[in-house]
N, C-alpha and C positions, 0 to 999 in steps of 0.2 A: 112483575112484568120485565120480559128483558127491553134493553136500551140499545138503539145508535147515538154517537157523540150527537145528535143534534135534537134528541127525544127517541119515547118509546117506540117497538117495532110495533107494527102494524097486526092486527089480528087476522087479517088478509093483504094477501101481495098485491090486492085489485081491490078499487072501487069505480063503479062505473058513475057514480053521482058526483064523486069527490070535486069540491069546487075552494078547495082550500088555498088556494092561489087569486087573489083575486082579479091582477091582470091578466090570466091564463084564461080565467071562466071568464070575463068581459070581454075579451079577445072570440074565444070558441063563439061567444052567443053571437057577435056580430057575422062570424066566419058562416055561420047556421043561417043566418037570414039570406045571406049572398049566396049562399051553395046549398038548398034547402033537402037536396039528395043525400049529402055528404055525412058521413056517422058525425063527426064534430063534437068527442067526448074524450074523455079520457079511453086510452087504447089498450087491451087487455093485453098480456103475453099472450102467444102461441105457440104449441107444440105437443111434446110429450111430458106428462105430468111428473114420470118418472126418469127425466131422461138427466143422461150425466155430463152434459155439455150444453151451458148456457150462454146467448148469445147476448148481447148488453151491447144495444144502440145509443145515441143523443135521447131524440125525443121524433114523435112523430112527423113528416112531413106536409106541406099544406093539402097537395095533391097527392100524397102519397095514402099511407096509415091511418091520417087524420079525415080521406077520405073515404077509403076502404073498410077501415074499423081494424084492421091487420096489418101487427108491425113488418115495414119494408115491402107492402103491395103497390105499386104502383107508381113506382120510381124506380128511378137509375141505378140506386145504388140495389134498391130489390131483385132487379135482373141480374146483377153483378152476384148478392149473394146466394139469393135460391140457383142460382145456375153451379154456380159452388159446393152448395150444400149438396145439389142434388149428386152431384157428380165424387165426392166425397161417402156415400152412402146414408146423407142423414134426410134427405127429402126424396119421395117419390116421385115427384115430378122437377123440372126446371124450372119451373116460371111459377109462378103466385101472382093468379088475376082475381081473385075475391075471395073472399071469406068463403063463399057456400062451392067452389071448385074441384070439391074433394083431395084435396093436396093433405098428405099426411106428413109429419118431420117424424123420424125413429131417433129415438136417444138424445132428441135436441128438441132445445126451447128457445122460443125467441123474445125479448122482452125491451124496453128502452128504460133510461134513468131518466127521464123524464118521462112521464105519459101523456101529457095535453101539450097539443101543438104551442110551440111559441113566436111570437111575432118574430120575423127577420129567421124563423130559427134558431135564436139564442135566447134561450133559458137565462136567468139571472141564479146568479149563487145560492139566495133563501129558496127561490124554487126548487133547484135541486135540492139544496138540504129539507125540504118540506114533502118532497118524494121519495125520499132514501128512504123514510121505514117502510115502501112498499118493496124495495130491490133489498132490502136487510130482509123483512120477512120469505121472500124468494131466494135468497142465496140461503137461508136457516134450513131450506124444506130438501136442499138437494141432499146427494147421498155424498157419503164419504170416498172422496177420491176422484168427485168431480173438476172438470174445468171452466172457468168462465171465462170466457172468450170478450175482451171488453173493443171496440170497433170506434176508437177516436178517446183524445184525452178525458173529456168530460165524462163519457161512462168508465173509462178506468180509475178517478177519481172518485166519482160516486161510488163503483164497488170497493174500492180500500175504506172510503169513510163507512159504506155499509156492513163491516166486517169488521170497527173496530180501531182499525191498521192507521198508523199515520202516514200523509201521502210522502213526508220526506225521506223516506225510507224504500218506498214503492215508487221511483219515478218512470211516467209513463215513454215507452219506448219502442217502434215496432218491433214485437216477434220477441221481446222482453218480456222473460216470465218470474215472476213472483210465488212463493209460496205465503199463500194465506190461510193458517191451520191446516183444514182435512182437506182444502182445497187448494186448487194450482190456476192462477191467474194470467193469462198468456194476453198480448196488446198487439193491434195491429192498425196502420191509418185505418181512416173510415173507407170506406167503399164509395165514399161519393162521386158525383159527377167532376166535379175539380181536381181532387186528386188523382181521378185516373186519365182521366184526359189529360192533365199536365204531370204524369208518368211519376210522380211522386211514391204510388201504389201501381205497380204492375201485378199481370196476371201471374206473373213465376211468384212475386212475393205474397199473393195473398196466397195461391195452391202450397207454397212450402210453410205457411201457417199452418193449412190445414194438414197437411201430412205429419206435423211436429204435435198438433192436437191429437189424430190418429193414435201416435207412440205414444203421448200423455193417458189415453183413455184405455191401452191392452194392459 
């Protein structure tokens, strides 16, 4: 079986049961009694199965992903990138309002280094290391000569430890790209509401990521 530095990969990139976090799952079940509509599990990727461009968020939002059941539905920072993607050529629509919306991604997937919502939205360290073999076993399954696109320090972290890679080597940076083996590692802030509101992230800077992705992927 192969290994990430913190244990074996995962025999799947997803489990929708997984409760190996035990403040994450005592977290979700109470979030389920208060919001009894809301999916409130761990949150699958979305996209293309075969696509060559992977997108590596934190972790789900409260109201967002963690509502919807779909990483980046229903939030700020989801209108930021579906409106991106789509306009990039990797989504058929602009907006991502549900899971059942018929929104399709071509050549891209969307995933988080975390899956289950966390309080405050900050994940703790074992958490993420206790999620990596599910973003190792997804970064194993792409093809060669992929990109992954990591959207804020924490998942560019999580994809060097999921790869292997030591982070002192990979420091995360926007529009900093790293080569990791068959694949090419590109950083960029997050898309969140704070960073763009306080212009940290503009629209030129996220569009000339994606244009630099473009050239990574002909």
């Amino acid at each position: 079986m192969s290994r990430t530095p913190h244990g074996p990969v995962s025999a799947t990139p997803f489990d929708l049961d997984c409760r190996r976090c035990p403040r994450l799952a005592t977290f979700l079940d109470a979030v389920q009694r208060d919001h009894p509509t809301y999916h409130a599990r761990p949150v699958p990727p979305f996209g293309d199965p075969d696509a060559r461009l992977l997108v590596v968020g934190l972790a789900p939002g409260l109201h967002g992903a963690n509502a919807s059941g779909r990483p980046f539905t229903g939030d700020h920072a989801g209108i930021i990138l579906y409106e991106t993607l789509h306009r990039f050529g990797y989504a058929s629509r602009p907006e991502s309002r549900a899971i059942d919306d018929g929104l399709e991604l071509r050549n891209c997937r969307i995933t988080n280094a975390v899956k289950c919502l966390p309080p405050q939205n900050k994940p703790t360290g074992p958490e993420v290391r206790t999620c990596n073999s599910f973003l190792a076993t997804e970064i194993a399954s792409l093809p060669e000569g992929a990109v992954i696109f990591a959207l804020g320090k924490i998942a560019h972290d999580a994809v060097v430890s999921a790869v292997g890679e030591r982070r002192a080597r990979h420091p995360f940076g926007h529009a900093a790209e790293h080569k990791l083996g068959a694949h090419q590692l590109i950083d960029s802030y997050h898309c969140s509401r704070y960073n763009t509101n306080t212009r940290r992230l503009t629209p030129a800077m996220f569009d000339a990521v994606f244009a630099r992705i473009g050239e990574l992927l002909t």
